[in-house]
DOKOL-137850 format. One line per 4 residues: number of its first residue (from 1); their letters; for each residue z, x, y of C-alpha. Coordinates in steps of 0.05 Angstrom, whole numbers, plus 32768, in hexadecimal, padded with zeros to 4 digits. Layout:
BEGIN
NUM> a> Z/X/Y ~ ...
! end
This chain:
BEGIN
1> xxxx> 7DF7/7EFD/7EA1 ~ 7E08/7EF6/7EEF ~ 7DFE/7EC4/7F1C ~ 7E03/7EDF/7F64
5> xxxx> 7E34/7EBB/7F90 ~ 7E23/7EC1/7FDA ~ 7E42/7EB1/800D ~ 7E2D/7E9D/805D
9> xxxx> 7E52/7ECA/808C ~ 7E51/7EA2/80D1 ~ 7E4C/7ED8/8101 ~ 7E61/7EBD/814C
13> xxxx> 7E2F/7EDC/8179 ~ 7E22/7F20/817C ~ 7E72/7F35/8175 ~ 7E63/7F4C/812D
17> xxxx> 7E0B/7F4D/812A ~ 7DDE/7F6C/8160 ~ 7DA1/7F3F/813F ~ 7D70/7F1C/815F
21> xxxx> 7D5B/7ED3/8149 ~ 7D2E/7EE4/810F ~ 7D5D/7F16/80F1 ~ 7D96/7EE5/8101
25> xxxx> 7D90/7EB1/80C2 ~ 7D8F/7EEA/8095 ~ 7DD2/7F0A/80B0 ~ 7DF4/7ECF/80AE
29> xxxx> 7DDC/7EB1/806A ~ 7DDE/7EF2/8043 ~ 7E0F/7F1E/8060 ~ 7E38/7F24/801E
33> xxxx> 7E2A/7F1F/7FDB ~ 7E5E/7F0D/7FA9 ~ 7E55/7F23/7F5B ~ 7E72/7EEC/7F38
37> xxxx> 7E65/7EC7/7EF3 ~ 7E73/7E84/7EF8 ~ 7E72/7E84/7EA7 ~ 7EB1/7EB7/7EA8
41> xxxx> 7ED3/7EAA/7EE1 ~ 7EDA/7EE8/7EF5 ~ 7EB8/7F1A/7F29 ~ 7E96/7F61/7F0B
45> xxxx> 7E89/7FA5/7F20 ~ 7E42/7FCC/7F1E ~ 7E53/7FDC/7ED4 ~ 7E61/7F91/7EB7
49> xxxx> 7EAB/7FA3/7EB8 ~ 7ED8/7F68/7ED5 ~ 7F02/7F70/7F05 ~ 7F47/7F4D/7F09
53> xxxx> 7F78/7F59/7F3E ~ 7F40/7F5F/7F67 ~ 7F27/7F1C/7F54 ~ 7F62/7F00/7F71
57> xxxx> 7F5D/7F1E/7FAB ~ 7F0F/7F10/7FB4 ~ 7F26/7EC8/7FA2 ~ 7F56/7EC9/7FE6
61> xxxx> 7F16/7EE2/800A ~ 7EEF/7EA7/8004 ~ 7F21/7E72/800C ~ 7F2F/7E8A/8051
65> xxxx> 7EE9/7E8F/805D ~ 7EE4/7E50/8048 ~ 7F12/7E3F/806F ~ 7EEE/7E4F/80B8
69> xxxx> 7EA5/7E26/80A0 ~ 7EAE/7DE3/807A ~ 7E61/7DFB/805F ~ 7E7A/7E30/803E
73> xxxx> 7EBC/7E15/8025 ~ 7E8C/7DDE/8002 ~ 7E6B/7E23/7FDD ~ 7EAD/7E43/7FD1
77> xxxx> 7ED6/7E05/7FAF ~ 7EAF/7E03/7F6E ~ 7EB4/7E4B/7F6B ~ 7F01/7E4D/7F6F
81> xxxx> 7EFD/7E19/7F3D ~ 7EDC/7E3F/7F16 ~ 7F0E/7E7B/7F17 ~ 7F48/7E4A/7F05
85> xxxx> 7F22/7E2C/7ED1 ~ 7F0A/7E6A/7EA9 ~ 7F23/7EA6/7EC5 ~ 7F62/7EA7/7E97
89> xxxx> 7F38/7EA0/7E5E ~ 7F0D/7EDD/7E67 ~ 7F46/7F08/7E84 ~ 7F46/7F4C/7E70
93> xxxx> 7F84/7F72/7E52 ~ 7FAB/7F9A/7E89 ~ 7FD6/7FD7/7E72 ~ 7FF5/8018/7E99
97> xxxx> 7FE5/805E/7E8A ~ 7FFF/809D/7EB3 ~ 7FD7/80C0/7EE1 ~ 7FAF/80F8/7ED5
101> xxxx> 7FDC/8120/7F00 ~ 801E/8100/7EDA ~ 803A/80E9/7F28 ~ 8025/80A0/7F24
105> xxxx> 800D/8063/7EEE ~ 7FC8/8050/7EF0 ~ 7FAF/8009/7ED9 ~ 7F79/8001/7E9E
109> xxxx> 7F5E/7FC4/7E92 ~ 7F37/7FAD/7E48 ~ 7F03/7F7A/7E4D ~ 7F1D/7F37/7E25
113> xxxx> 7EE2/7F47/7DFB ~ 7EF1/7F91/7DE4 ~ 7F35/7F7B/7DC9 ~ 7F21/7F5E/7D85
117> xxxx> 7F42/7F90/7D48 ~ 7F7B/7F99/7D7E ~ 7FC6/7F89/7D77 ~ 7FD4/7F3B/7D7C
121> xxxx> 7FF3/7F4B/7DB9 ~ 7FBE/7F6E/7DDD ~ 7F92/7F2A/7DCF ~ 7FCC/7EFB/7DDD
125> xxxx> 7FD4/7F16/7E24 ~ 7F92/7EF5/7E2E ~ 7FAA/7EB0/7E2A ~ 7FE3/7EA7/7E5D
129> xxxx> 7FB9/7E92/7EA2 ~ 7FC1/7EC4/7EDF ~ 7FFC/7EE5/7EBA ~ 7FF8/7F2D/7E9F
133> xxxx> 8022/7F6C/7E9C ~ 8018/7F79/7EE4 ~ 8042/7F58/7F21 ~ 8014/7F67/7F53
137> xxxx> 7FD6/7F54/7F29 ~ 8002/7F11/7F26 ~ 8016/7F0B/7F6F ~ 7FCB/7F11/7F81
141> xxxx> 7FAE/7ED7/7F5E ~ 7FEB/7EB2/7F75 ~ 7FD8/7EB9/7FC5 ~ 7F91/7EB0/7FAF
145> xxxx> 7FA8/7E69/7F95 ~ 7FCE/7E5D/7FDD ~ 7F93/7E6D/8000 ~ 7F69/7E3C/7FCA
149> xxxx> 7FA0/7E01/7FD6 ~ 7FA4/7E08/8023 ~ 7F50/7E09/801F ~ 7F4A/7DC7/7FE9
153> xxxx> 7F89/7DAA/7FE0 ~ 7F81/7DA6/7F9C ~ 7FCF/7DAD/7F83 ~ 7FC5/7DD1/7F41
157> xxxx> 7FB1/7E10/7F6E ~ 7FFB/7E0F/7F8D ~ 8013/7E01/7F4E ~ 7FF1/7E38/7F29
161> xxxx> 8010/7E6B/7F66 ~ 805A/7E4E/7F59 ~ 8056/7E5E/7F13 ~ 803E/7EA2/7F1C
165> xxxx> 807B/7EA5/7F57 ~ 80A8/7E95/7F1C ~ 8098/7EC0/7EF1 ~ 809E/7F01/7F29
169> xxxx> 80E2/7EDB/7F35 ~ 80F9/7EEB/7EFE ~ 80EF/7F37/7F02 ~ 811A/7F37/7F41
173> xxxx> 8151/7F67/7F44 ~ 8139/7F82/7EF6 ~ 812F/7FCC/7F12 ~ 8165/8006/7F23
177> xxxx> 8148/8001/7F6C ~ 8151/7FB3/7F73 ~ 8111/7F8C/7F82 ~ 80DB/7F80/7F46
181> xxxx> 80BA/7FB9/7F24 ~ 806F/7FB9/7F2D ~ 805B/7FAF/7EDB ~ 807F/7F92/7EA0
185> xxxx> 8080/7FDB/7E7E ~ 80B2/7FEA/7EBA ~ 808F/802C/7EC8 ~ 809A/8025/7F11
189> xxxx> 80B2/8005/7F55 ~ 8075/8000/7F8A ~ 8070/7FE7/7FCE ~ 802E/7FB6/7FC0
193> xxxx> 8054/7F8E/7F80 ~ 809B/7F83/7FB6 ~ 8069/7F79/7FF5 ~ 8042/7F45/7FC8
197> xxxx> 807A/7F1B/7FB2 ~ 8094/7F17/8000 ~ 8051/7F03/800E ~ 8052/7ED1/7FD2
201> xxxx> 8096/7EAD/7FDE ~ 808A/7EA5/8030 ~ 803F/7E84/8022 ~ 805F/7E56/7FEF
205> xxxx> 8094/7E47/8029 ~ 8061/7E35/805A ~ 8041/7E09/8022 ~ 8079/7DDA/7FFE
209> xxxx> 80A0/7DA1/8013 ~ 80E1/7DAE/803C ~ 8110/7D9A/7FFF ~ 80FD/7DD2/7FDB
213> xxxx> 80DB/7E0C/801C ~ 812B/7E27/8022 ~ 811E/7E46/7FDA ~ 80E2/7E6B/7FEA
217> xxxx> 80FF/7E7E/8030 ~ 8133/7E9D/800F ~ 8111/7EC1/7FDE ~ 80E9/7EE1/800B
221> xxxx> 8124/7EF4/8044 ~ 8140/7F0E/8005 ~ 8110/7F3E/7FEF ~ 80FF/7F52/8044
225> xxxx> 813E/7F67/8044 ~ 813F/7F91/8009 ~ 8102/7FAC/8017 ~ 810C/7FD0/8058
229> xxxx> 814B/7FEE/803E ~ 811E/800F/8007 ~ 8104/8040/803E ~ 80C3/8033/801F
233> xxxx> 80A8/8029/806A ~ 80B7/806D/8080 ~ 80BE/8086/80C9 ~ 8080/8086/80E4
237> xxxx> 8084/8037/80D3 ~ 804E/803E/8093 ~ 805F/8022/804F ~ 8057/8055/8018
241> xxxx> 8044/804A/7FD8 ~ 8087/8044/7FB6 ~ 80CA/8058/7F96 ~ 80D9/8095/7F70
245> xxxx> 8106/809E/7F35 ~ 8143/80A7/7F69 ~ 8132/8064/7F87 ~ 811B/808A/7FCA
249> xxxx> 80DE/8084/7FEC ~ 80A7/80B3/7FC4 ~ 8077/80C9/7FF8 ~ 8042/80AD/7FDA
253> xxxx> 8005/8097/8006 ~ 8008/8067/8036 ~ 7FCC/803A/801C ~ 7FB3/800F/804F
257> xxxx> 7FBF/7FD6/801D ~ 8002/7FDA/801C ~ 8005/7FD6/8068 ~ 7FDE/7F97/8069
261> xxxx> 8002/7F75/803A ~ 8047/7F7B/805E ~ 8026/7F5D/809C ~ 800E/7F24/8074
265> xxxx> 8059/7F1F/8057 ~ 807A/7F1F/80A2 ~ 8052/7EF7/80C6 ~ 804D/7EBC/808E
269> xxxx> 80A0/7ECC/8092 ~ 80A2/7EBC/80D4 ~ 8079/7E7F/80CA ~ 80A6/7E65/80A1
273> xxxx> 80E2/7E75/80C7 ~ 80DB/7E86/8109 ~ 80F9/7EC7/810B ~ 80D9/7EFB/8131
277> xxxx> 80F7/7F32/811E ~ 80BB/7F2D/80E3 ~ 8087/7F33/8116 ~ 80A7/7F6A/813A
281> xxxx> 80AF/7F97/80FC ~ 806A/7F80/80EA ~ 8048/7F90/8136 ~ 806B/7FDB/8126
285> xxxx> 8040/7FDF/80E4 ~ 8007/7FC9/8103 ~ 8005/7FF9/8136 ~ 8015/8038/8110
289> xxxx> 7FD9/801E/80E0 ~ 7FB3/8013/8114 ~ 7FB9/8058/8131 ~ 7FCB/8082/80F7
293> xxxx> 7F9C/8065/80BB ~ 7F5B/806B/80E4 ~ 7F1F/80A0/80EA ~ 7F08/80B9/812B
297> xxxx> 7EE6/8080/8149 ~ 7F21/804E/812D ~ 7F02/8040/80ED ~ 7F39/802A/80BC
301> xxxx> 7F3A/805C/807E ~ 7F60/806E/8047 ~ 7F5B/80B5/8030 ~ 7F2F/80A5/7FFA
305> xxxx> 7EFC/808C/8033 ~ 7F0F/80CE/8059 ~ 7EF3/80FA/8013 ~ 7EBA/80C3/8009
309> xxxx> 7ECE/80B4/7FBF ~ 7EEC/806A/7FC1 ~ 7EE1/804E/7F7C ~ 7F12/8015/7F59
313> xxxx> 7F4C/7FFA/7F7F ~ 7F41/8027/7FB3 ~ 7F04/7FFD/7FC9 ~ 7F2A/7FC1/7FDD
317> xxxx> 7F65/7FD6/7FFF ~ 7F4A/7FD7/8046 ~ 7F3C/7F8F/804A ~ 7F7E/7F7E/8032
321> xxxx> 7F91/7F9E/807C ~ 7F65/7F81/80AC ~ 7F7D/7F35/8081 ~ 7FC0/7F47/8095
325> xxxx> 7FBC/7F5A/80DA ~ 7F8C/7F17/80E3 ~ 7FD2/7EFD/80C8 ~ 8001/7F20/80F3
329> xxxx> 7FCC/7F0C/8135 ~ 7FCA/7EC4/8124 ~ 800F/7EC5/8132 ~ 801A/7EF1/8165
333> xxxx> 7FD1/7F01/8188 ~ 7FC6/7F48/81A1 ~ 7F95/7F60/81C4 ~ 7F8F/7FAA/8197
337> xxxx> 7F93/7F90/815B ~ 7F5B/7F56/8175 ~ 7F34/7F8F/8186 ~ 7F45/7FBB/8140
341> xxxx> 7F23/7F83/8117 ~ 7EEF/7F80/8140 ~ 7EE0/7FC9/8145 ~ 7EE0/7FCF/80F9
345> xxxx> 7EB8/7F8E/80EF ~ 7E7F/7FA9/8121 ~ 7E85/7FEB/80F8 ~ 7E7A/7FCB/80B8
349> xxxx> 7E3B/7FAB/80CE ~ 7E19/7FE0/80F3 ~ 7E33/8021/80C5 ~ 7E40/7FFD/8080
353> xxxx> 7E08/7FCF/8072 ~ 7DC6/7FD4/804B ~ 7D94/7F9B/8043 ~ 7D6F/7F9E/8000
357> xxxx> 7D4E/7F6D/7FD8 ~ 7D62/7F3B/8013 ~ 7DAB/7F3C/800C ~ 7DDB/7F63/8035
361> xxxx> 7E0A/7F9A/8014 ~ 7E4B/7FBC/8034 ~ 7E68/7FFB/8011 ~ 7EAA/8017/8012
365> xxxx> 7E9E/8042/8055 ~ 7EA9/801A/808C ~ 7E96/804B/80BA ~ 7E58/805F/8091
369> xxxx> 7E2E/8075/8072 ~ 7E24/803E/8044 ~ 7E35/804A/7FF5 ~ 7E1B/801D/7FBD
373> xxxx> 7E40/7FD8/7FC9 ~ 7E64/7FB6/7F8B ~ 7E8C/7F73/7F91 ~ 7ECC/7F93/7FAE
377> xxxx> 7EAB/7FB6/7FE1 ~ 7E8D/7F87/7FF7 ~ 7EBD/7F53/7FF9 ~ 7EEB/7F84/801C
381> xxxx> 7EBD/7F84/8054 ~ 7EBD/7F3A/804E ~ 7F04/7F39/805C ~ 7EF6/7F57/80A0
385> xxxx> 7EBD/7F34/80B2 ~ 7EEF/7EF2/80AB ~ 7F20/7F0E/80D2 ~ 7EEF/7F1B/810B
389> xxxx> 7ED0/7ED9/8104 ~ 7F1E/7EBC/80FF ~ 7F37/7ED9/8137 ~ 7F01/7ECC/816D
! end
C-alpha cells in the first residue's frame, strides 16, 4: 500500500556526520525516510492512520529542503503535486473532544474511509480542499503551499494558501478574547491557531505584488499587536499554550512549537517591513527557548521528551522550533543560536539514529536513545538537519 519516499540529506562535511567515505553515500542518500502514498496524498503513521496537520507541515519540510539541492527539489516537486492533487480527496474528518482530564480539547481525526453510514456532514467535510474545522490544521497546509510556490513557482500553490488565508480571515475578531478561535466548534483560543495566521499573512506579504502586500502587512501588524497584549508570552518571554475562559493567559505548557512558530511570524514580519522591533521580541524568545526548553547537555525537549512518552502531535513540535529560529538567523545571524541548531542536529545523528534494512531512522529523542521512528519523527529531525545544512 506504501511507496517509500526518501529523501537525500546533503550533509556538509563532517558538521552533522563523523563517517568515513564508504559510510558517507549511505548517510547522505538515506538519512530520512518519508512514509508517503503517492495514491492518497497523504503521509501515515506505523498503524496506516493518516496524518493531516502534520502532512502539512511535513509538506513545508521538503520544499525547503528542496530548496538548498536543485536534486532533490527535482524529487520533491512531483510529490507536492501529488499532495495538492489528492490530498483533499482522501482527507480525513477532524472533530474536538475534551481531554481526559476535562482542562483542554483534544483533536480526533476519522479516516475518509470509515465515514460511510455517517451524517452527510461528517462526509461532506471531505470535499472542501485543505479546509476543515480546524484553523491551525488550515494555516499549516497554507505555509506548506508558500514554501511549495517559493520552491516551483507554480501559482496555484499561492493561490491555494490565499484561500485558506481567507477563510481564517474571516474568523478574525469572532472570539470574546479578539483574535480567531483555534476550531469552528469555538471550544477555545490557543497560541499555535493566532501564531499561525501571523505567520500566514507576513509569508503571503513577502510573496504578492506591491498593489495588494499593504493588505497582508496589515493583517499581520494587526494580529502582532493583539497578540502580545494577550499575555500569552508570559514573563520569562515563553508562549503558553493559550487563553482561558477569562481571556487571561492559562498556564498551560509552553510547547516548543508554539515558540517556533512566533519566530517564524517575526522575522517573516520584519521581512516584510523592516521593523525591528519583530526581531528583537523574537531574539528574547529565542533565548529563553534556548535556555529554558533544553535537557542537560542543550538538547531541545518538551516535557513529553523529558517522561520519554512522545506519541501524536507531540512528535513534531520540536522541529517546528529549530525551522523558526533558522528563520529568525537568516535574518539576524547569531552566533548561539548558529551553534543551538547545530548542537541538536549533531545530537540527532549520533544519539537518535538507527540504520536498519539500509535506511536511516530518527525517533522522537533527540538526545537518545533512539525510539521506533514513524513519519513525524522523522521528519521532525529533518527539519533540523535543514536548518543545519541552511545555515552553514
Amino acid at each position: 500500500m506504501y511507496t517509500y519516499f526518501l529523501t537525500a540529506a546533503i550533509v556538509a562535511g563532517a558538521t552533522l556526520v563523523q563517517a568515513d567515505a564508504s559510510s558517507y553515500n549511505q548517510n547522505a542518500g538515506d538519512q530520512l525516510l518519508r512514509w508517503f502514498n503517492s495514491n492518497t496524498g497523504l503521509f501515515y503513521d506505523n498503524s496506516n492512520n493518516p496524518y493531516w496537520w502534520q502532512g502539512g507541515n511535513m509538506l513545508t519540510t521538503l520544499a525547503l529542503f528542496g530548496k538548498l539541492d536543485s536534486g532533490v527539489a527535482s524529487q520533491v516537486a512531483p510529490v507536492i503535486n501529488q499532495i495538492y492533487t489528492n490530498a483533499p480527496k482522501n482527507k480525513p474528518f477532524a472533530s474536538a473532544k475534551q481531554s481526559s482530564d476535562m482542562s483542554t480539547y483534544e483533536k480526533v481525526y476519522i479516516p475518509r474511509n470509515k465515514l460511510a453510514g455517517r451524517s452527510p456532514l461528517l462526509r461532506r467535510q471531505g470535499d472542501v480542499g485543505f479546509i476543515n474545522s480546524f484553523y491551525d490544521d488550515e494555516a499549516w497546509w497554507a505555509l506548506g503551499f508558500i514554501a511549495s510556490w517559493e520552491l516551483t513557482g507554480r501559482i496555484e500553490y499561492l493561490n491555494e494558501a490565499i484561500y485558506i488565508w481567507d477563510d481564517m480571515t474571516a474568523a478574525v475578531g469572532t472570539t470574546p478574547c479578539g483574535g480567531i478561535w483555534w476550531d469552528k466548534a469555538k471550544t477555545y483560543v490557543n497560541a499555535i491557531a493566532n501564531e499561525l495566521y501571523l505567520h500566514l499573512s507576513a509569508a503571503i506579504a513577502n510573496n504578492v505584488g506591491s498593489d495588494v502586500k499593504q493588505k497582508y502587512v496589515n493583517a499581520a501588524s494587526n494580529q502582532w499587536n493583539w497578540f502580545k497584549g494577550t499575555g500569552m508570552i508570559n514573563s520569562q518571554n515563553l508562549v503558553n499554550d493559550g487563553l482561558d475562559s477569562n481571556c487571561k493567559n492559562n498556564g498551560h505548557p509552553t510547547y516548543t512549537y508554539n515558540q517556533g512558530v512566533i519566530l517564524s511570524a517575526l522575522a517573516k514580519l520584519y521581512k516584510a517591513t523592516g521593523d525591528s522591533s519583530y526581531l528583537d521580541q523574537a531574539s528574547l524568545i529565542a533565548n529563553a527557548a534556548i535556555s529554558t526548553l533544553v535537557d542537560s547537555n542543550g538538547i531541545l525537549v518538551d516535557d513529553c521528551d523529558k517522561n520519554k512518552n512522545c506519541s501524536g502531535d507531540g512528535e513534531q513540535f520540536k522541529g517546528v522550533f529549530t525551522r523558526g529560529l533558522r528563520d529568525l538567523y537568516d535574518q539576524r545571524p547569531n552566533a548561539s543560536w548558529k551553534t543551538f541548531i547545530e548542537r541538536n542536529a549533531q545530537s540527532i545523528w549520533n544519539n537518535d539514529l538507527a540504520i536498519q534494512n539500509g535506511g536511516c531512522f530518527n525517533g522522537a529523542y533527540w538526545g537518545g536513545p533512539y525510539a521506533t521512528a514513524d513519519a513525524s519523527t522523522q521528519s521532525c529531525a529533518l527539519d533540523t538537519i535543514v536548518a543545519a545544512l541552511a545555515i552553514n
